[in-house]
N, CA, C and O atoms as CSV, one atom per row, in Angstrom:
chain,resi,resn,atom,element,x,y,z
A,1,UNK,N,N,19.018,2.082,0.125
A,1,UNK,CA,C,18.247,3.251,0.540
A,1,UNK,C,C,17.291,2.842,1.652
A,1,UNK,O,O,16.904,1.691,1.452
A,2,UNK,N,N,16.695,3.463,2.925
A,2,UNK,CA,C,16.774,3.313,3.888
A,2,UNK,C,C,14.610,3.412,3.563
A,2,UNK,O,O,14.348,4.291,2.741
A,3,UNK,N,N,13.717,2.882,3.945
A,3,UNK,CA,C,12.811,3.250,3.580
A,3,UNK,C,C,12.419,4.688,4.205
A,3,UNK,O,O,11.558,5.405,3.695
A,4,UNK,N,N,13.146,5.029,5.365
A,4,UNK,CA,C,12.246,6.414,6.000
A,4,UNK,C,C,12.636,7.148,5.064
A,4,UNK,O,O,11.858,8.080,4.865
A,5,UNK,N,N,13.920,7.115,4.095
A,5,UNK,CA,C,13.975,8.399,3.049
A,5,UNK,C,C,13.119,8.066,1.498
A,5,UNK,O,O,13.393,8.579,0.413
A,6,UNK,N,N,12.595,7.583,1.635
A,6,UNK,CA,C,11.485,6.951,0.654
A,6,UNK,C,C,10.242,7.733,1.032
A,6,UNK,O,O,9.709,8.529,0.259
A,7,UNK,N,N,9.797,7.469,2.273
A,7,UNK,CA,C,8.499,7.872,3.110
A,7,UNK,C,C,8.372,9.045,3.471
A,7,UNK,O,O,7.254,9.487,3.737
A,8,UNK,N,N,9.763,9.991,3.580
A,8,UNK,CA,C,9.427,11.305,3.884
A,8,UNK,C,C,9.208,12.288,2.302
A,8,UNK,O,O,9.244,13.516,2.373
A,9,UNK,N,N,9.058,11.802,1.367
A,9,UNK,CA,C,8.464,12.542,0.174
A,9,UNK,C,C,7.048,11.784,-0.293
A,9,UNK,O,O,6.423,12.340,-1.196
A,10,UNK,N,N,6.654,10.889,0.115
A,10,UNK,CA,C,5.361,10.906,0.637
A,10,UNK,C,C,4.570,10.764,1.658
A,10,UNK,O,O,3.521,10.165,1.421
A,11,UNK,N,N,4.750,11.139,2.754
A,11,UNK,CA,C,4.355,10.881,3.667
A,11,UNK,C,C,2.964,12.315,4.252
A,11,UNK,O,O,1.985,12.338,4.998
A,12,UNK,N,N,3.815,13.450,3.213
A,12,UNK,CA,C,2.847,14.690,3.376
A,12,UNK,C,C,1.710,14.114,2.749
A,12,UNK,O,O,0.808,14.126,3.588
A,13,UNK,N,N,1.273,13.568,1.583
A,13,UNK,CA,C,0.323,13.133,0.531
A,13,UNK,C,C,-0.190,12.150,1.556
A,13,UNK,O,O,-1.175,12.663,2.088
A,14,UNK,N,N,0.106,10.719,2.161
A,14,UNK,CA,C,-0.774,10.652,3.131
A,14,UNK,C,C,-1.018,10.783,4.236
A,14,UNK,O,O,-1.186,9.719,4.832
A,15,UNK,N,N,-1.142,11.873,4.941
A,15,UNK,CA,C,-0.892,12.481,5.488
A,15,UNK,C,C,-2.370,13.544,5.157
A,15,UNK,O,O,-2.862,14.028,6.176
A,16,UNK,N,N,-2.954,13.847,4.028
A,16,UNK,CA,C,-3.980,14.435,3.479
A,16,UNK,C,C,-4.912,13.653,2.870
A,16,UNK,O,O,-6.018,14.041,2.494
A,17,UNK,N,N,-4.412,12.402,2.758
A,17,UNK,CA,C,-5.500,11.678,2.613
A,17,UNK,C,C,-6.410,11.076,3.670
A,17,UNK,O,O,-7.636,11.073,3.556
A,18,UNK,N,N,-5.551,10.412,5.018
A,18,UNK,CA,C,-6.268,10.130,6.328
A,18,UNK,C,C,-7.334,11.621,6.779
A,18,UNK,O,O,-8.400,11.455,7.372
A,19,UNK,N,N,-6.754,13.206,6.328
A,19,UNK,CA,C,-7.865,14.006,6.887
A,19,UNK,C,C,-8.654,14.443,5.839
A,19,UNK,O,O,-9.380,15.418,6.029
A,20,UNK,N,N,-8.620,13.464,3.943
A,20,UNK,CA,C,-9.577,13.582,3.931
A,20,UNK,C,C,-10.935,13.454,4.278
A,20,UNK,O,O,-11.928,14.120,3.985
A,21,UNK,N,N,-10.732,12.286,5.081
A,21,UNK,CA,C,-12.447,11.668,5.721
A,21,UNK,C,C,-12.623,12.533,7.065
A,21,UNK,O,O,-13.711,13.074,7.256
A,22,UNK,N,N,-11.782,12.651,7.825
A,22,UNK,CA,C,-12.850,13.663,8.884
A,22,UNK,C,C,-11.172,14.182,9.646
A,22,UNK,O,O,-10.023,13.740,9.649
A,23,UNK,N,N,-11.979,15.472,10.282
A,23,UNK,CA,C,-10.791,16.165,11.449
A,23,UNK,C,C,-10.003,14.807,12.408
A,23,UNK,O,O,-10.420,13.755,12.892
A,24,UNK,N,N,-8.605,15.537,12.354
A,24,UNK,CA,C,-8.117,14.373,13.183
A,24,UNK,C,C,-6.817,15.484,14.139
A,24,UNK,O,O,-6.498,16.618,13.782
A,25,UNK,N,N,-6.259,14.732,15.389
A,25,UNK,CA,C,-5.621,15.152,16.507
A,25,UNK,C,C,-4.622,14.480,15.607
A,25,UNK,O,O,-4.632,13.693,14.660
A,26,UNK,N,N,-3.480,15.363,16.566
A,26,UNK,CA,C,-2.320,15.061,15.839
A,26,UNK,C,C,-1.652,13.330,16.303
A,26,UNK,O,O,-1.170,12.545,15.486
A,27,UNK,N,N,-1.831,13.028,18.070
A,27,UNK,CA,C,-1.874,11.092,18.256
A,27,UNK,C,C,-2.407,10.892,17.168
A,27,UNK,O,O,-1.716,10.674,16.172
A,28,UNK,N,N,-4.290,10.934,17.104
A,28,UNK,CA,C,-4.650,9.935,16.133
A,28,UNK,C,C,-3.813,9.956,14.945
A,28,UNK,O,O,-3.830,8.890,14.330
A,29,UNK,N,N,-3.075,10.883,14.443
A,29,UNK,CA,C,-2.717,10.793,13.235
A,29,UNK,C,C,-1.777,9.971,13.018
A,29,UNK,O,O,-1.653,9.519,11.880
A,30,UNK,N,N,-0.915,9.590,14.023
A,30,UNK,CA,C,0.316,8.946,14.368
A,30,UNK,C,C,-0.694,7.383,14.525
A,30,UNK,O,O,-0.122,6.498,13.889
A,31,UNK,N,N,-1.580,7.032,14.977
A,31,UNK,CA,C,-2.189,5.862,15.188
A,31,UNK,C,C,-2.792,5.451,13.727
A,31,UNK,O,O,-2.753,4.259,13.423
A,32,UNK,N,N,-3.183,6.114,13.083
A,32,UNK,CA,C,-3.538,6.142,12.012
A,32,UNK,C,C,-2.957,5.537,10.948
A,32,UNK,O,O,-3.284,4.497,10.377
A,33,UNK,N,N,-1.934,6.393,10.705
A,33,UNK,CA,C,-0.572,6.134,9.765
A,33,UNK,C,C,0.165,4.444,9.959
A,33,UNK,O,O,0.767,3.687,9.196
A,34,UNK,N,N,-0.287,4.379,11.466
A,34,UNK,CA,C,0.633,2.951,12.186
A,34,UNK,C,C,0.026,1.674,11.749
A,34,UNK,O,O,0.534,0.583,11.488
A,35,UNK,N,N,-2.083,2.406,11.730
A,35,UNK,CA,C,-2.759,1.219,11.728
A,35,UNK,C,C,-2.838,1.000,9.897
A,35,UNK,O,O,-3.161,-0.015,9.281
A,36,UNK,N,N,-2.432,2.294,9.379
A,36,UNK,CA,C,-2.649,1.690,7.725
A,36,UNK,C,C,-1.198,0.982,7.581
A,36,UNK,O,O,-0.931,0.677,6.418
A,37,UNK,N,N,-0.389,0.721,8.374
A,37,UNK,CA,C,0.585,0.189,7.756
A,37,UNK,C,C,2.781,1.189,8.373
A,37,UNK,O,O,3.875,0.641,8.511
A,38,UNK,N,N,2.477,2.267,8.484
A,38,UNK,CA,C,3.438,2.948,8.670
A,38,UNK,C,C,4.188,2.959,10.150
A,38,UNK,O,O,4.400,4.046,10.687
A,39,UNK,N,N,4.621,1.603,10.861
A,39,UNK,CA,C,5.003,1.019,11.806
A,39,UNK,C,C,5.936,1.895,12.388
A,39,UNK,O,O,5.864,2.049,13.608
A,40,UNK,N,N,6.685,2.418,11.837
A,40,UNK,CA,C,7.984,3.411,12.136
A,40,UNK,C,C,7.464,4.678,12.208
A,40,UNK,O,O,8.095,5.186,11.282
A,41,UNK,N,N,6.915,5.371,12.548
A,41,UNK,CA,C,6.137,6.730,12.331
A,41,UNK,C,C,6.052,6.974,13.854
A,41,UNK,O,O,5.535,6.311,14.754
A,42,UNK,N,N,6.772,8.219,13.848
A,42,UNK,CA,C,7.316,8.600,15.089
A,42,UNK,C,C,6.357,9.883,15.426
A,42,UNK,O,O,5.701,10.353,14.496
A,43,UNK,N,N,6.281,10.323,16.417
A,43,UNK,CA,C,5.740,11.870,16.785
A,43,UNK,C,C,6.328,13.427,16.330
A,43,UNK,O,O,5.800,14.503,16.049
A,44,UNK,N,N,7.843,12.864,16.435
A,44,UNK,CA,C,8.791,14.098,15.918
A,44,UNK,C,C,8.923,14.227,14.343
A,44,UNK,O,O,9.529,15.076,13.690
A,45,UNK,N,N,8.139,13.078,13.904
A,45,UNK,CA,C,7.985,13.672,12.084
A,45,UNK,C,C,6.860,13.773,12.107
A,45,UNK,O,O,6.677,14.810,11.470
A,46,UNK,N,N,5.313,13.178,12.596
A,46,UNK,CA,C,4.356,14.330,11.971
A,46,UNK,C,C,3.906,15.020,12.975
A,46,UNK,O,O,2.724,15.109,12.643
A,47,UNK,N,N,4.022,15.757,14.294
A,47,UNK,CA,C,3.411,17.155,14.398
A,47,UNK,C,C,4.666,18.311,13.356
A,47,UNK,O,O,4.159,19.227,12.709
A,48,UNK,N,N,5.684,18.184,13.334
A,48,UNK,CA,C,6.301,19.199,12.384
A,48,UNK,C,C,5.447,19.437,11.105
A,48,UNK,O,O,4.995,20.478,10.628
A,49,UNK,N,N,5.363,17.997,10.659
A,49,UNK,CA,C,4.306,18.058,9.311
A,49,UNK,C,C,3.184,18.269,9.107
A,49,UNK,O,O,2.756,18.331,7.954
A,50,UNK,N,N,2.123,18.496,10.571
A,50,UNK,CA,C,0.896,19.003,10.352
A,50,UNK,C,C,1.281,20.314,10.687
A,50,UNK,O,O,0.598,21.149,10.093
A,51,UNK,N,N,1.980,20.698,11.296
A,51,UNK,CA,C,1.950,22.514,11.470
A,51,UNK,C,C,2.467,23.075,10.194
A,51,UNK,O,O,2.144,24.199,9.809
A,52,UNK,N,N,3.549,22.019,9.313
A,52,UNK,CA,C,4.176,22.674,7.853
A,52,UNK,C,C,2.636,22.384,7.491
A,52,UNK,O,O,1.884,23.299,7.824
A,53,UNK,N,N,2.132,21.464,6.975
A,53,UNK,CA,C,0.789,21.512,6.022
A,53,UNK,C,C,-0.203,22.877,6.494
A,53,UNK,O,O,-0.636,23.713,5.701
A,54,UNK,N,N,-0.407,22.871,7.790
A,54,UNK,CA,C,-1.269,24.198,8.184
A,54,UNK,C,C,-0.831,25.750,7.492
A,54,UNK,O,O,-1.452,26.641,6.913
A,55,UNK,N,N,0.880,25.475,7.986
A,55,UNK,CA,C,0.947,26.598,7.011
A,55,UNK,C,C,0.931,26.977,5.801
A,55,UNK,O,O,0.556,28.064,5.363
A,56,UNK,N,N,1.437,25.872,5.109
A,56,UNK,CA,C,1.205,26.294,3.737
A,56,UNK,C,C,-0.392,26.230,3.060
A,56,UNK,O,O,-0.608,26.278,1.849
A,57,UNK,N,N,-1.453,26.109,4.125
A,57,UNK,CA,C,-2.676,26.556,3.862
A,57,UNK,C,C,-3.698,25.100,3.292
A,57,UNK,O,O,-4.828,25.048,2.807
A,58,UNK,N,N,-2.922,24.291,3.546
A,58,UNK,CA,C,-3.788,22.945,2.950
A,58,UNK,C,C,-4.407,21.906,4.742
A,58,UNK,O,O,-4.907,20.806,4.977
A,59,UNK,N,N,-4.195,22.474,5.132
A,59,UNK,CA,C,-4.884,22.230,6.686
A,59,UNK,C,C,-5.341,23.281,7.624
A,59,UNK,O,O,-4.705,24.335,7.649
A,60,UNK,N,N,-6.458,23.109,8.469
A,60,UNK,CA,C,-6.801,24.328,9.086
A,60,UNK,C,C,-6.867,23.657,10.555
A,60,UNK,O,O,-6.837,22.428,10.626
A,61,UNK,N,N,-6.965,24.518,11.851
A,61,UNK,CA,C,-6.915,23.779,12.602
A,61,UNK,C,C,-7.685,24.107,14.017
A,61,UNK,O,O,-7.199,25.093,14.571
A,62,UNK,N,N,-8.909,23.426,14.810
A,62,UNK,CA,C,-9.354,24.241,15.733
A,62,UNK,C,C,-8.930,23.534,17.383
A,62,UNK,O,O,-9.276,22.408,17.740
A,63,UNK,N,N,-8.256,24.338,18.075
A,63,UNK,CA,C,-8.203,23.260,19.343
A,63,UNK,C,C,-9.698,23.074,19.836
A,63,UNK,O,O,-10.540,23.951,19.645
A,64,UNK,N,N,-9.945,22.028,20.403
A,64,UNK,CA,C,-10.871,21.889,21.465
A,64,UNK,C,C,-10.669,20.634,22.539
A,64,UNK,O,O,-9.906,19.668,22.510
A,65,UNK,N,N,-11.705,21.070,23.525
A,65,UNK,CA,C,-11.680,20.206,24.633
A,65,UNK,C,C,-11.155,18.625,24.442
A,65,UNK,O,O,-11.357,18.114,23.341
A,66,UNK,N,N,-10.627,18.000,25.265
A,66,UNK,CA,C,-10.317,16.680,25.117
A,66,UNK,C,C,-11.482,15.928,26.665
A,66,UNK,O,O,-11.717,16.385,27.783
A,67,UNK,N,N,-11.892,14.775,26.033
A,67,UNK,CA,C,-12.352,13.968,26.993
A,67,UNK,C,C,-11.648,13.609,28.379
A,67,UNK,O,O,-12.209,13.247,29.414
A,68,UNK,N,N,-10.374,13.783,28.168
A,68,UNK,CA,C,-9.567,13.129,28.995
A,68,UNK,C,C,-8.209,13.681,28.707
A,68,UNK,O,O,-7.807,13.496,27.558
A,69,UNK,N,N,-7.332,14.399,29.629
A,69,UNK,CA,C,-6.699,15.157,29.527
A,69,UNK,C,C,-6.652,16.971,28.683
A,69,UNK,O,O,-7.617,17.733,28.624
A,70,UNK,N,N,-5.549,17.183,28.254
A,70,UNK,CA,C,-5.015,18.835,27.924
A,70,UNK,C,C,-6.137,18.785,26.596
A,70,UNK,O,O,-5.990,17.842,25.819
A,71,UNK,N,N,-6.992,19.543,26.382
A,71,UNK,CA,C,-7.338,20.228,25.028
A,71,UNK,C,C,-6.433,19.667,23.500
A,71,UNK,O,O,-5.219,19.859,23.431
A,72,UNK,N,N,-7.042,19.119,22.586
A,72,UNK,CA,C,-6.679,18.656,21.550
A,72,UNK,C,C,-6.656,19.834,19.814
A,72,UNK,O,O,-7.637,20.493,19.468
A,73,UNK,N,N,-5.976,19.815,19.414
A,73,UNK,CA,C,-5.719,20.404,17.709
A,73,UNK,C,C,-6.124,19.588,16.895
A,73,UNK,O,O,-5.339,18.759,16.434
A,74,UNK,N,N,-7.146,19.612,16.603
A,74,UNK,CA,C,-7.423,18.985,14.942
A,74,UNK,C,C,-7.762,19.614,14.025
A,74,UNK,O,O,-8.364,20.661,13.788
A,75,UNK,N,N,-7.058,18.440,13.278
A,75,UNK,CA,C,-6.838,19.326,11.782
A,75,UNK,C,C,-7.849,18.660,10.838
A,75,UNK,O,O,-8.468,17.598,10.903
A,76,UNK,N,N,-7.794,19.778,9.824
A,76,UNK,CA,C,-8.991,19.103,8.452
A,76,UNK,C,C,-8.629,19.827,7.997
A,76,UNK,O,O,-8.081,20.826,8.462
A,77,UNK,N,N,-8.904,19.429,6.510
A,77,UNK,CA,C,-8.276,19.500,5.055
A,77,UNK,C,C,-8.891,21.007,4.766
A,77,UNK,O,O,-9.978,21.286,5.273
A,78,UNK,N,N,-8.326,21.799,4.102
A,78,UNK,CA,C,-9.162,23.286,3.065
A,78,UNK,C,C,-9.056,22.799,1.891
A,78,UNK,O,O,-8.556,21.726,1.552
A,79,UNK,N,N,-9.581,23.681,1.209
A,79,UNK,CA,C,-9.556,23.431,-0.169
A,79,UNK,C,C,-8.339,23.086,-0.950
A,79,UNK,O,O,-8.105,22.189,-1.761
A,80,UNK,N,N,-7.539,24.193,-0.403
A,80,UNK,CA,C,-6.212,24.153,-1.312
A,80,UNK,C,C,-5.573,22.796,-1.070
A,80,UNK,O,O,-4.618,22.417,-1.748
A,81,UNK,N,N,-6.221,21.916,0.106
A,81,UNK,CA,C,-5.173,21.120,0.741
A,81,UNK,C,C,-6.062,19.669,-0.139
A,81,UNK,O,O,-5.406,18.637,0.006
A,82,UNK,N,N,-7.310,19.467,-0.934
A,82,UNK,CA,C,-7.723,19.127,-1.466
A,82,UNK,C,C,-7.631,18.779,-2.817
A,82,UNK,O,O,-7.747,17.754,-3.488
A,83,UNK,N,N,-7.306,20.331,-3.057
A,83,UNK,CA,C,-6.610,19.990,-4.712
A,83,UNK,C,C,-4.924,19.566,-4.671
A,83,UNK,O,O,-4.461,19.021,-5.672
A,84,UNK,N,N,-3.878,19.882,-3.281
A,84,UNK,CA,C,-3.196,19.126,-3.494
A,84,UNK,C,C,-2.885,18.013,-3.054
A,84,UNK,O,O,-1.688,17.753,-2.935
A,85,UNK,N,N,-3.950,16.984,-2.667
A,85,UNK,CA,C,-4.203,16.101,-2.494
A,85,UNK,C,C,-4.371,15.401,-3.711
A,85,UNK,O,O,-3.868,14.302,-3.944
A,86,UNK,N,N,-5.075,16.045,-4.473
A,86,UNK,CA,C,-5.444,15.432,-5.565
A,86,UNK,C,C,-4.056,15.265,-6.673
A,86,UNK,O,O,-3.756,14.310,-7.389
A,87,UNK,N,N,-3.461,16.424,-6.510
A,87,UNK,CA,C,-2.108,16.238,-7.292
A,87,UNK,C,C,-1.205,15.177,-6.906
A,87,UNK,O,O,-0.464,14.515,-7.632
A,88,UNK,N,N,-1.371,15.114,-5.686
A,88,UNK,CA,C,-0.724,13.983,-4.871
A,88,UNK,C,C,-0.836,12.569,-5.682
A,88,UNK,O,O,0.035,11.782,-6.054
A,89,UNK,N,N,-2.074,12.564,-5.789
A,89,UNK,CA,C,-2.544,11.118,-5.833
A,89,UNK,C,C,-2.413,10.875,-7.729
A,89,UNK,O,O,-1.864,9.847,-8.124
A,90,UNK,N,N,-2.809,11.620,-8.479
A,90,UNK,CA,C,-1.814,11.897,-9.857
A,90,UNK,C,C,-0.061,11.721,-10.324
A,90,UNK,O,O,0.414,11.374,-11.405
A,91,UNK,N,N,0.475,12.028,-9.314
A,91,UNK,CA,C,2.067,12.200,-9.725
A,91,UNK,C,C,1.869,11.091,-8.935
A,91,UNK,O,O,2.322,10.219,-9.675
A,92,UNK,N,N,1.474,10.486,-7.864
A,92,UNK,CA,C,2.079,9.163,-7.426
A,92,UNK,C,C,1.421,7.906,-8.103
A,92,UNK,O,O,1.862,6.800,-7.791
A,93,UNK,N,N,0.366,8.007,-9.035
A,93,UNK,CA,C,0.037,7.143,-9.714
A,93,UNK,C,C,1.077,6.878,-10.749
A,93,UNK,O,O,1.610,5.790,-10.964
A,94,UNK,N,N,1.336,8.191,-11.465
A,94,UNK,CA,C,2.757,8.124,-12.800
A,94,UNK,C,C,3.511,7.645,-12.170
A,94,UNK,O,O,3.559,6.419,-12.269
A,95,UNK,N,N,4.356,8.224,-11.335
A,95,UNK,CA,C,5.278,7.520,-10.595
A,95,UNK,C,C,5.542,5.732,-10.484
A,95,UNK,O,O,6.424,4.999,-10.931
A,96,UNK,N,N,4.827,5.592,-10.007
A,96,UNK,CA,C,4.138,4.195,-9.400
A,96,UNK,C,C,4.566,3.029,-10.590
A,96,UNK,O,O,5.236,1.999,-10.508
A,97,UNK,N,N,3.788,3.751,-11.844
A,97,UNK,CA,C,3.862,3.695,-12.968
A,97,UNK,C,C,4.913,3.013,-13.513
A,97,UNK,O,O,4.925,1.808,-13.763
A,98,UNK,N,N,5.920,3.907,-13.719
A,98,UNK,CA,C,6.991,4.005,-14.568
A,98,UNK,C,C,8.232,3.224,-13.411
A,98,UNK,O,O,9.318,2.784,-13.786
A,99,UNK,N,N,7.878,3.213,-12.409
A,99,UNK,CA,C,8.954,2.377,-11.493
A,99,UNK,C,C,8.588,1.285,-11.902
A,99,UNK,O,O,9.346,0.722,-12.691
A,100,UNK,N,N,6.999,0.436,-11.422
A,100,UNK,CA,C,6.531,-0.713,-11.804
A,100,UNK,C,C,7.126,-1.132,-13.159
A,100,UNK,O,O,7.734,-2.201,-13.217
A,101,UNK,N,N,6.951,-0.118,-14.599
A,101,UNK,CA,C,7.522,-0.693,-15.687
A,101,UNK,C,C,8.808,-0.892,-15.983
A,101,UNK,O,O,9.146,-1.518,-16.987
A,102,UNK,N,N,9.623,-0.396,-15.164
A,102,UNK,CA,C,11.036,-0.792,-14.886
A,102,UNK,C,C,11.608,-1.632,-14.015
A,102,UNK,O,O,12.781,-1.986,-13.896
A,103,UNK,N,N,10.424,-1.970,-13.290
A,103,UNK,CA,C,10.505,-3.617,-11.875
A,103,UNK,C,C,10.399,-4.430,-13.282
A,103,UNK,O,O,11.193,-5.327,-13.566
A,104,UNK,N,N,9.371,-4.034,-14.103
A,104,UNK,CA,C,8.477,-5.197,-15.059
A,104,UNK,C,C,9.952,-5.903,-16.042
A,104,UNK,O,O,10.296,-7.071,-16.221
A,105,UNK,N,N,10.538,-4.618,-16.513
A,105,UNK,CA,C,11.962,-5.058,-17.458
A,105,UNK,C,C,12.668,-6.033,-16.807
A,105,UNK,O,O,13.067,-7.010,-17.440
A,106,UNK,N,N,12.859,-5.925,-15.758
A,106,UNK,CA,C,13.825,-6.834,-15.426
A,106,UNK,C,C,13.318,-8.074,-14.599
A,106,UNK,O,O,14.012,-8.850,-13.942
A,107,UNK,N,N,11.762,-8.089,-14.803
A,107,UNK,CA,C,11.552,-9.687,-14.670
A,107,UNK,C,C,10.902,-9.519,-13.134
A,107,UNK,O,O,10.544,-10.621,-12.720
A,108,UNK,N,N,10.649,-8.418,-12.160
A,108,UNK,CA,C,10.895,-8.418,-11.336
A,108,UNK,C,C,11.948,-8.728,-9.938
A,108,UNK,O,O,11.875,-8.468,-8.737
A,109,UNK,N,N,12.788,-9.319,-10.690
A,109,UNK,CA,C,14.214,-9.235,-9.805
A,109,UNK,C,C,15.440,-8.950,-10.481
A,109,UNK,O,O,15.510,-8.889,-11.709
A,110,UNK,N,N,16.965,-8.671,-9.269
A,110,UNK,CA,C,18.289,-8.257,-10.094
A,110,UNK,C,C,18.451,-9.863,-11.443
A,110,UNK,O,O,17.934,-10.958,-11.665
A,111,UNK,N,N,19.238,-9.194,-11.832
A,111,UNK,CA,C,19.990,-10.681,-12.725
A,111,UNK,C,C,21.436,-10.861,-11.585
A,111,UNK,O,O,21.926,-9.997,-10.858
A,112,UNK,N,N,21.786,-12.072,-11.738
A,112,UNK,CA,C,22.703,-12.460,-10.742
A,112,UNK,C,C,24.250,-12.183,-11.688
A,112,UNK,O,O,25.342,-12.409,-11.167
């Protein structure tokens, strides 16, 4: 299994966690994702995914001026996008969980 199909069922979850701490442009978000770790994180998977999160109401979004160049979109979290953040971070703890205790069965590696 390929990790980007791993990463695109969580990748919305963080994805809401980087705007929990403050409004962010949709680059930074891509710089963001790169500098926590997500090396492969392209442009054509998250602006789709901040305009899906906007719509389904867990991001809001105001353009304004850019220092340097075209006017920027940033986004920050609403409420709704808070509590499912929070669900986020619940089901991926279980998750996490119950994989780890099934790495744990087998010793942490295959048997040969």
């Amino acid at each position: 299994m390929k990790q980007t199909q791993l990463l695109k069922g969580v990748l919305e979850g963080c994805v809401l966690l980087i705007v929990l701490e403050n409004e962010v442009y949709g680059y930074e978000m891509i710089q963001l994702l790169r500098k926590h770790g997500f090396k492969e994180i392209v442009a054509g998977t998250v602006y789709p995914l901040l305009q899906k999160l906007e719509k389904q109401g867990y991001l809001s979004s105001v353009i304004k001026p850019s220092p340097e160049g075209p006017d920027r979109r940033y986004y920050c979290i609403t409420p709704e996008g808070k509590t499912h953040c929070g669900d986020f971070i619940e089901q991926w703890k279980d998750l996490v969980c119950k994989v780890d205790n099934l790495i744990c069965l087998k010793g942490g590696k295959l048997d040969e």
